[in-house]
C-alpha positions as CSV (number, residue, x, y, z in Angstrom):
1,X,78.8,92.5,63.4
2,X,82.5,92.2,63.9
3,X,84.3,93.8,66.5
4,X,86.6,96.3,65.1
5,X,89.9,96.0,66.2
6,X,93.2,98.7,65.8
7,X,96.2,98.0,63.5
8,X,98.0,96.3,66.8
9,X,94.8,93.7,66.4
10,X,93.3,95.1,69.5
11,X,89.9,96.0,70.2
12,X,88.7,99.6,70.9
13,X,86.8,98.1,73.5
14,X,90.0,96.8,74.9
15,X,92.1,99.7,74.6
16,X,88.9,101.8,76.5
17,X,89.2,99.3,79.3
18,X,91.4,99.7,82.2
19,X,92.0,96.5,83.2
20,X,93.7,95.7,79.7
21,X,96.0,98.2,80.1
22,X,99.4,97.4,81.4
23,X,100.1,97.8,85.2
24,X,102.0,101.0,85.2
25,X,99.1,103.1,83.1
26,X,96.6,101.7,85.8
27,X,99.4,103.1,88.5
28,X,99.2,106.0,86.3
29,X,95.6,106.3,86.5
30,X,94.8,106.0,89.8
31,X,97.6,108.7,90.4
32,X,95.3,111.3,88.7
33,X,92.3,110.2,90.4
34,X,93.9,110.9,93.8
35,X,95.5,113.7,92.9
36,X,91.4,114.7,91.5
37,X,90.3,113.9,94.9
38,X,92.8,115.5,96.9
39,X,91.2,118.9,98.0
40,X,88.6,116.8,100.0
41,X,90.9,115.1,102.1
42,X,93.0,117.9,103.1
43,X,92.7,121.2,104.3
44,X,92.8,124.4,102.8
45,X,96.6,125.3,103.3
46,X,97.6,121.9,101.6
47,X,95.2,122.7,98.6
48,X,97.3,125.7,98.1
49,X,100.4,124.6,98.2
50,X,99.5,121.2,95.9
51,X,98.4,124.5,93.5
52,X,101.4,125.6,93.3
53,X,103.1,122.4,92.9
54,X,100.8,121.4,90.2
55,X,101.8,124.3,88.0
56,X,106.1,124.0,88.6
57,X,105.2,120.3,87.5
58,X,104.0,122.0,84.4
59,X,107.0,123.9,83.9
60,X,109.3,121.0,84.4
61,X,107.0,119.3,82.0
62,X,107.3,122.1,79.7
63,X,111.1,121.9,80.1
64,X,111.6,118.3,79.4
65,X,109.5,118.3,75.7
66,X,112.6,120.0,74.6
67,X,115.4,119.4,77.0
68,X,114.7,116.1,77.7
69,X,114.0,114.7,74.1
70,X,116.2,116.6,72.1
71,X,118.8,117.1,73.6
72,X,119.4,120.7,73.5
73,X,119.7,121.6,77.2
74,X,118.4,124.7,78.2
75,X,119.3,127.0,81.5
76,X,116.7,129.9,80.9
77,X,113.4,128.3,80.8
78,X,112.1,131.3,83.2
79,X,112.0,133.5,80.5
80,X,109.0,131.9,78.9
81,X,107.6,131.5,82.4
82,X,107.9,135.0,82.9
83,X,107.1,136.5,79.0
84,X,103.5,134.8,79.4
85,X,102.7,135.6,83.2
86,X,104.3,139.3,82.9
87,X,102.2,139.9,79.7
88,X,99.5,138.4,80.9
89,X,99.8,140.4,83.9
90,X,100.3,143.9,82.3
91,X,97.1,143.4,79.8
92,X,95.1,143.2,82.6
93,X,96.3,145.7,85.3
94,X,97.3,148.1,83.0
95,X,94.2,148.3,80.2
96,X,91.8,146.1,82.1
97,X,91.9,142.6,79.6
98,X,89.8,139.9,81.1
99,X,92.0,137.3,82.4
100,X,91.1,134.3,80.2
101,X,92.2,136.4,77.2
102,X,95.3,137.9,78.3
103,X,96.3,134.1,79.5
104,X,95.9,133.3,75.8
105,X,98.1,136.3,74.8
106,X,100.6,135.5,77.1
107,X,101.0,132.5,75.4
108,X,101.2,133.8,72.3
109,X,103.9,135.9,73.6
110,X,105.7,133.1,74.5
111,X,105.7,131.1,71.6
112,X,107.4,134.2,69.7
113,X,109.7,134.5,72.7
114,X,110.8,130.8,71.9
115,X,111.5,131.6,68.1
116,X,113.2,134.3,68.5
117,X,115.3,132.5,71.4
118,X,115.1,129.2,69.7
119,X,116.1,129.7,66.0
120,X,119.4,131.3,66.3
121,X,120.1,129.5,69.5
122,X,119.9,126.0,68.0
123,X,122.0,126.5,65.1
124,X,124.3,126.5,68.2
125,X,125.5,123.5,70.2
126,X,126.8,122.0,73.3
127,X,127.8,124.5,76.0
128,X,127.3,127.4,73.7
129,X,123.3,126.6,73.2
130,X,123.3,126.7,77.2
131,X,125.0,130.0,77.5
132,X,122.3,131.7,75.2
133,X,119.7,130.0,77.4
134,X,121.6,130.8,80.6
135,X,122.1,134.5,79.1
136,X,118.3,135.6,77.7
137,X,116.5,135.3,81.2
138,X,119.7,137.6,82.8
139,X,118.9,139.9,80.1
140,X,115.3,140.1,80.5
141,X,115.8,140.8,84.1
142,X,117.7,143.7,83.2
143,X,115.1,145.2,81.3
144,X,112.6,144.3,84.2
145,X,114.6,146.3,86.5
146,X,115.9,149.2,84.1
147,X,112.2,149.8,83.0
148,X,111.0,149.5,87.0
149,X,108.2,151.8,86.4
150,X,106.4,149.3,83.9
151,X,107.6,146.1,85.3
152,X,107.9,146.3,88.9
153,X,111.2,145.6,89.0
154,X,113.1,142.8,91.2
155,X,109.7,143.3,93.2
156,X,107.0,142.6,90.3
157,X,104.0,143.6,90.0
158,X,101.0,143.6,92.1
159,X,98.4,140.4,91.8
160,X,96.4,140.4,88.7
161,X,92.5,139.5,88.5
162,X,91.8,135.7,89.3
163,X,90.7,133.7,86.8
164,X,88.0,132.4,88.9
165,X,86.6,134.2,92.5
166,X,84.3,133.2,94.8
167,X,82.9,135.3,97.8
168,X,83.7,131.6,100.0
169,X,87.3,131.3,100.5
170,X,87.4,127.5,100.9
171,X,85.5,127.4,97.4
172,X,88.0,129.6,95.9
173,X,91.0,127.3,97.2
174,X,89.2,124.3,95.7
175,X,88.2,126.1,92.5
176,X,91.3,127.0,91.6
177,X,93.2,123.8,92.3
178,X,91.0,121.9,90.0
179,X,91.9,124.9,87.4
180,X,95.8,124.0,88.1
181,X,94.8,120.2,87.9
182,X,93.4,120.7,84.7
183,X,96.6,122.3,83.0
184,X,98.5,119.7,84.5
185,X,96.0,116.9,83.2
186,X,95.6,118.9,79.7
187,X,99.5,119.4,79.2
188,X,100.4,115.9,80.3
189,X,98.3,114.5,77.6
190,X,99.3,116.8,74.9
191,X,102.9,116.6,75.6
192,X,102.5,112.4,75.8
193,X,101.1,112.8,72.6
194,X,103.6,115.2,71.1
195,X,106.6,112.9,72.3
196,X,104.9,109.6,71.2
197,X,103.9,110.2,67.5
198,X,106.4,110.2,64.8
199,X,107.6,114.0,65.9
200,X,108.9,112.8,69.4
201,X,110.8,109.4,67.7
202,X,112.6,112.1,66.0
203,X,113.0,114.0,68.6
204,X,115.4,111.2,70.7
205,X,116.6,110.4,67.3
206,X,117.9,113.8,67.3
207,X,119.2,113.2,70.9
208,X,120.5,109.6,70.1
209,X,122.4,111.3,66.5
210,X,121.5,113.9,64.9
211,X,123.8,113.0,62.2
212,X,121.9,110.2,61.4
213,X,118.5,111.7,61.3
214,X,120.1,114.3,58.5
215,X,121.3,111.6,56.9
216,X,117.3,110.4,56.0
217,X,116.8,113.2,54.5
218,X,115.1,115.0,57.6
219,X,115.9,118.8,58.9
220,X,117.0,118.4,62.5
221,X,116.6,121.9,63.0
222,X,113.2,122.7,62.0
223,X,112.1,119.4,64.8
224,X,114.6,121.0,67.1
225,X,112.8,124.7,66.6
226,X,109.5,122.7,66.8
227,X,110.1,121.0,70.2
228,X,111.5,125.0,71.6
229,X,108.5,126.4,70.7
230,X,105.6,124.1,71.7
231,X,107.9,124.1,75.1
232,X,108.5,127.9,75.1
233,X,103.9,128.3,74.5
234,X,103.0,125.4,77.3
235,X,105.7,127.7,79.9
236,X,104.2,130.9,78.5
237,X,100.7,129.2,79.4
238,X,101.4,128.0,82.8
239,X,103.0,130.8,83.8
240,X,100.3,133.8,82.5
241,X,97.6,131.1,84.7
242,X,99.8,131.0,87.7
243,X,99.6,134.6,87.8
244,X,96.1,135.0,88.1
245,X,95.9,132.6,90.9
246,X,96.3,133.2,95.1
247,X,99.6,131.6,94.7
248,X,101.2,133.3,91.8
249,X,102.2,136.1,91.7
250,X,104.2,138.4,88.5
251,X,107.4,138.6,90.2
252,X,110.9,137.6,89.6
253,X,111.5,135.4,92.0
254,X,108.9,133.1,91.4
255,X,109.1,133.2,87.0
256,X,112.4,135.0,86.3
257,X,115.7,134.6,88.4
258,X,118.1,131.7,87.6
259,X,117.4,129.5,90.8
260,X,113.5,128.8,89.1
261,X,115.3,127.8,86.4
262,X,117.5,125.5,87.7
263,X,115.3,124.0,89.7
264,X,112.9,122.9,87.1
265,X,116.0,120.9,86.1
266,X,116.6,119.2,89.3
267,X,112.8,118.4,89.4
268,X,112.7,117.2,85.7
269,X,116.5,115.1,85.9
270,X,115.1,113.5,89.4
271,X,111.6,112.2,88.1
272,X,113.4,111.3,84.9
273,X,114.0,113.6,81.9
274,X,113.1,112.3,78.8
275,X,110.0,110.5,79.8
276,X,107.3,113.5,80.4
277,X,105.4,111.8,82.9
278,X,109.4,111.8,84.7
279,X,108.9,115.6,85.1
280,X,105.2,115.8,86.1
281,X,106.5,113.8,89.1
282,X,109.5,115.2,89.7
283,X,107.5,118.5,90.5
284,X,105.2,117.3,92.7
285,X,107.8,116.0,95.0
286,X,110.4,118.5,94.4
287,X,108.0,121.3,95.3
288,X,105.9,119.2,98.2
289,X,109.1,118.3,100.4
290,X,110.8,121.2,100.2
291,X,107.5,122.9,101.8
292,X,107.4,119.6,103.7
293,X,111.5,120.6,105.3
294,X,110.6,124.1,105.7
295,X,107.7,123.9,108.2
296,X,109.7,121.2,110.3
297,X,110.2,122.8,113.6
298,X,112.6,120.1,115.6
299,X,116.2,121.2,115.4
300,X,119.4,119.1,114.3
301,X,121.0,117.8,117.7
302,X,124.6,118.4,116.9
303,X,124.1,121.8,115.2
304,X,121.4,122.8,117.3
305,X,119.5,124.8,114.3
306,X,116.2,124.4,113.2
307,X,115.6,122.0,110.0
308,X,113.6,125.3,108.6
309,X,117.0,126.9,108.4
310,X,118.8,124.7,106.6
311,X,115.8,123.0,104.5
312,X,117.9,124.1,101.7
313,X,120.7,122.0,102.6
314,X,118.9,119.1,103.5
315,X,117.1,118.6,100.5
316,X,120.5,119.0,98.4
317,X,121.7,115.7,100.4
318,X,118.5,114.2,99.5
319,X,119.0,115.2,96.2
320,X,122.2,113.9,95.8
321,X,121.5,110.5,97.1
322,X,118.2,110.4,94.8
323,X,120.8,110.8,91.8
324,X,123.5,108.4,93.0
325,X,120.9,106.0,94.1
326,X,118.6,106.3,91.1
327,X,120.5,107.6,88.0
328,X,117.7,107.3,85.9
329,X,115.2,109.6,87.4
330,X,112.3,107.9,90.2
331,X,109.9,106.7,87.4
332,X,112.3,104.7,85.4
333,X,113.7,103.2,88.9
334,X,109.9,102.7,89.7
335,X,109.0,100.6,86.1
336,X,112.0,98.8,86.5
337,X,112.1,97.3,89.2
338,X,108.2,96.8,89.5
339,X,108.5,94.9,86.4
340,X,111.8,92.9,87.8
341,X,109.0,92.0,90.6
342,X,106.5,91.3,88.4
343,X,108.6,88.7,86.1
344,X,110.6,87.1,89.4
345,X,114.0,89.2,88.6
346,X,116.4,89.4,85.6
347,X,118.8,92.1,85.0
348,X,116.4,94.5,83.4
349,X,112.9,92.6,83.9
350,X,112.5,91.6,80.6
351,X,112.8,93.5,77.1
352,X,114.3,96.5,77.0
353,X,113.0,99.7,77.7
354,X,113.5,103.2,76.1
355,X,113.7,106.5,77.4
356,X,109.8,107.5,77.0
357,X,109.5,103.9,79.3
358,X,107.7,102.7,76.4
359,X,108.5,98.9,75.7
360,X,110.4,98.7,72.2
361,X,111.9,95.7,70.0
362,X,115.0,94.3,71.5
363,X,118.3,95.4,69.7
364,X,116.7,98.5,68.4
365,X,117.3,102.3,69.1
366,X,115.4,105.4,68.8
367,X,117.8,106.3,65.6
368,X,117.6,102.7,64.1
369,X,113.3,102.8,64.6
370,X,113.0,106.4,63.5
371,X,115.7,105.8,60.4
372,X,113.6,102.9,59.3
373,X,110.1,104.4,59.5
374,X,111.8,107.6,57.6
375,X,113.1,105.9,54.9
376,X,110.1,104.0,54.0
377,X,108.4,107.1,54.1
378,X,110.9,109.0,51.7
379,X,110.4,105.5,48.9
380,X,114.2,104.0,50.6
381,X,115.4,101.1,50.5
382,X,113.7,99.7,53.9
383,X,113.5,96.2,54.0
384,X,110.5,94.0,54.0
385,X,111.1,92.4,57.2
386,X,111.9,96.2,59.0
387,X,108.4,97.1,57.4
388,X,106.8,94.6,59.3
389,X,109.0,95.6,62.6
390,X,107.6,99.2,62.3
């Protein structure tokens, strides 16, 4: 028989094999393997805190599927954060729902947060869309601490059930860092998905112009609504799981306040907004070396103050340098130049590459690509040759 081979004239058994894929999705692969075998090589405490990085990578992953594709920038992402891990929290304290199916309506919760955010807030643009972000979580807040008896508060409210216990504390650890690993793992895929089908070329087309992509006949808000709400259910997610593990908790400062916020920025913008896996990055380190500063325990000669006090600081001048150094986040830098390596130099190491650091046609852009598949699709005038481009 025939081997049976895509559209692309590649195998299945070629795409299911590794060492046919290019060098950066073996990278990629052997990334999630370690971080899969990282609980037995370090101790407890590290476990715990790679937890808790794990889940603010989803959260900057969450972020970037709207923020980093569309365009629409947004300064309140806490609030979905906190709609799913406070209403997760409450469903179980408060009437006694079993964890797995408060974490589900939490979600929920959060997806209808993101619509009734989302829809009148992207008929806005520019600076005024960010206010409305910047605004809703301030509000919220407000009604955590005017309501104090049901919501804690600026203190929260106590720890919910786990989603998983175990009598051994090391198994516990383990257990539930292979459950954060798993959200990370589960939304990285869907969200590579998402932003690689048809929806996420109109997505940066959006970015790129949204002019243009009205102009074929498409709705830029509904995609625009679209993208805010799948981003406003994965943040609900994460954040009703984080509070059912040892390192979440339901509490402002760790869902809510504005600094969570903007940091999920920082972390997306320095991996590489736009490109998904940029963010997933971006979170791990952000999140790792800032723990890393804070339990340094030499002191600054000239100041004479510990790094611990001024870990802050510190990591802002790293920060800074990062985005002077590398504008375009650490993964593009990373594909880049590994390619420029690969191929012996050149400007750019080869063909050009898109946001999404998916190889493209020279001389095309995300509105030219998306335009072209569109108007076939809607019986335009496409050309012959552009059909066989696309």
């Amino acid at each position: 028989m025939s081997e049976k081979v895509t559209t692309d004239g590649e195998s299945y058994r070629d795409l299911l094999d590794p060492t046919s894929l290019a060098l950066r999705h073996q990278l990629g692969i052997l990334g999630l393997l370690a971080l899969g075998l990282l609980p037995f090589g370090v101790g407890s405490l590290t476990a715990l805190k790679l937890t808790g990085a794990l889940y603010f990578a989803v959260f900057a992953m969450s972020w970037d599927a709207v923020s980093g594709y569309t365009g629409q920038i947004s300064f309140g992402h806490g609030l979905f954060f906190a709609v799913g891990g406070y209403t997760s929290a409450l469903l179980n304290l408060n009437w006694g729902v079993e964890p797995a199916l408060a974490v589900v309506v939490g979600m929920a919760m959060a997806a209808v947060a993101g619509i009734v955010v989302g829809v009148p807030a992207l008929r806005l643009e520019g600076p005024y869309l960010s206010l409305v972000t910047l605004v809703a979580p301030l509000i919220l807040l407000q009604i955590f601490i005017v309501f104090s008896d049901t919501f804690g508060g600026e203190l929260g409210l106590s720890s919910p059930e786990n989603l998983v216990t175990f009598e051994s504390f090391e198994t516990a650890i383990t257990a539930n860092y292979y459950l954060a690993f798993g959200l990370f793992l589960f939304v990285l895929l869907l969200l590579l998905a998402v932003t690689r089908s048809d929806a996420g070329s109109v997505f940066t087309a959006i970015r790129e112009d949204e002019d243009a992509v009205a102009a074929a006949g498409l709705n830029p808000a509904k995609f625009k609504v679209f993208a805010f709400v799948l981003s406003a259910a994965v943040g609900g997610l994460a954040g009703a799981m984080f509070v059912h593990t040892p390192v979440g908790n339901p509490q402002p400062s760790q869902l809510l306040v504005l600094t969570v916020s903007i940091e999920v920025i920082i972390a997306s913008v320095l991996g590489g907004m736009g490109t998904i896996v940029g963010p997933a990055v971006g979170g791990l380190f952000y999140y790792m070396f800032r723990d890393y500063l804070g339990g340094l325990a030499w002191t600054v000669p000239v100041a004479d103050v510990p790094v611990s006090e001024l870990d802050l600081l510190l990591f802002s001048l790293v920060t800074l340098a990062l985005l002077f150094f590398l504008p375009g986040g650490i993964v593009r830098w990373t594909i880049r130049n590994g390619r420029r390596a690969l191929r012996g130099g050149g400007p750019d190491g080869g063909r050009a590459v898109p946001d999404g650091g998916v190889e493209s046609d020279a001389g095309t852009t995300p509105v030219e690509r998306t335009l072209a598949s569109f108007r076939e699709a809607l019986g335009g005038d496409a050309s012959t040759e552009d059909d066989n481009e696309h």
